[in-house]
C-alpha positions as CSV (number, residue, x, y, z in Angstrom):
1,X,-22.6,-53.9,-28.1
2,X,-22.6,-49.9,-29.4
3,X,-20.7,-47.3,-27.6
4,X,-22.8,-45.0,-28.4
5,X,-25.9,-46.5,-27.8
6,X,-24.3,-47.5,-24.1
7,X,-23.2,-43.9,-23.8
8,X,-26.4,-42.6,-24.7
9,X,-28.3,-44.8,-22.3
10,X,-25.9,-43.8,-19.4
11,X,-26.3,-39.8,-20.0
12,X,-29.8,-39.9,-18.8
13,X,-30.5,-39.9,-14.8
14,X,-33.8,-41.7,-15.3
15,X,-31.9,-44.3,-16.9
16,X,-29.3,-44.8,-14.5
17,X,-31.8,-44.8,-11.6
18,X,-33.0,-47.8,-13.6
19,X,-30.2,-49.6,-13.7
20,X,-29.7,-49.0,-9.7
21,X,-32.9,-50.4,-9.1
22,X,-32.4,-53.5,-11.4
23,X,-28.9,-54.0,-9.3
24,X,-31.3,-54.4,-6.4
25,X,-33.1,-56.8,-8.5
26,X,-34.9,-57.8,-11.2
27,X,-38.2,-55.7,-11.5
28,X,-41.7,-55.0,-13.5
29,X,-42.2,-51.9,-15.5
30,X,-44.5,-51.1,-13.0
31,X,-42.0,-51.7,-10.1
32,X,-39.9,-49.5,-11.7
33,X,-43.0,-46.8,-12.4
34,X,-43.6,-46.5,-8.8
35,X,-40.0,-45.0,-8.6
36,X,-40.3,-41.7,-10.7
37,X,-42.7,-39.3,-10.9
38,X,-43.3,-40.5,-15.0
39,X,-46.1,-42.0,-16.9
40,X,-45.8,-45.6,-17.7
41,X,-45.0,-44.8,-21.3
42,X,-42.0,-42.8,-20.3
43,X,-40.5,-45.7,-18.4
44,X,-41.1,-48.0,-21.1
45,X,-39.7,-45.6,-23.8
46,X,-36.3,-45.7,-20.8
47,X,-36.5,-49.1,-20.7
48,X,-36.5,-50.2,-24.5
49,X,-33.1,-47.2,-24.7
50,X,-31.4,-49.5,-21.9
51,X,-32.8,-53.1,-24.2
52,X,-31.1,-51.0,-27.1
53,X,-27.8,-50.5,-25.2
54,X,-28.2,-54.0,-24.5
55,X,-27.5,-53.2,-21.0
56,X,-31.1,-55.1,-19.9
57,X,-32.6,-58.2,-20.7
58,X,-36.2,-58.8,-20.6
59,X,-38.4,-62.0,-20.0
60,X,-42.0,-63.2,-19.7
61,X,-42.9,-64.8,-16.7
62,X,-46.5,-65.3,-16.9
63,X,-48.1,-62.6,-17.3
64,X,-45.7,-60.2,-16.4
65,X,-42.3,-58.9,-17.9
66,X,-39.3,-58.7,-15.6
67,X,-36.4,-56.6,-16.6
68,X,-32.7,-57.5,-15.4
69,X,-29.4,-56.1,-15.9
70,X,-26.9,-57.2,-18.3
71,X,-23.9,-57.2,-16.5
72,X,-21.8,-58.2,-19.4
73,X,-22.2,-54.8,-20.8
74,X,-20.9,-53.2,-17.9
75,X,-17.9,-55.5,-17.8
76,X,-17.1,-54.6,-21.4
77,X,-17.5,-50.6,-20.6
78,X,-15.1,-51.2,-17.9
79,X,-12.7,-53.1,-20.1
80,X,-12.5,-50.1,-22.5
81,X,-12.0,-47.5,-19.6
82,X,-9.1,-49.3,-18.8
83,X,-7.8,-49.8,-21.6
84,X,-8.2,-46.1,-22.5
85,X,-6.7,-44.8,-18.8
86,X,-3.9,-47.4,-19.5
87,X,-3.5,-45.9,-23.2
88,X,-3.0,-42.4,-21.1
89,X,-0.5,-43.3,-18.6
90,X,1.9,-45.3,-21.5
């Protein structure tokens, strides 16, 4: 996983509306569309910044593609806040 491509995903509100919805769970690009005021091709430009960060997976179920959250991501962000607010505190 990048830092920076994490980071990068996380500094955009659309972004992190995404990954609220995808707690809820997993979801179409067209799902998602129906949340925002966006085209489609925004969303999916979103999307494939979150598949970059590595912080969604995608998958083919018949004709559609769900998109799910990669919670290990998020595990490892955490890891290295603690480690940096622990760093702080030594």
């Amino acid at each position: 996983m990048s830092m920076n491509h994490a980071f990068k995903a996380l500094s955009d509100p659309t972004r992190r509306k995404i990954l609220d919805l995808l707690r809820e769970k997993d979801r179409t690009a067209g799902e998602i569309a129906e949340h925002f005021q966006m085209t489609k091709p925004s969303i999916s430009h979103h999307l494939n910044l979150l598949k970059q960060a590595e912080m969604v997976f995608d998958e083919r179920k018949g004709q559609n593609i769900y998109y799910s959250l990669n919670t290990t991501v998020f595990q490892d962000l955490l890891k290295w806040f603690i480690h940096f607010h622990s760093k702080e505190e030594s």
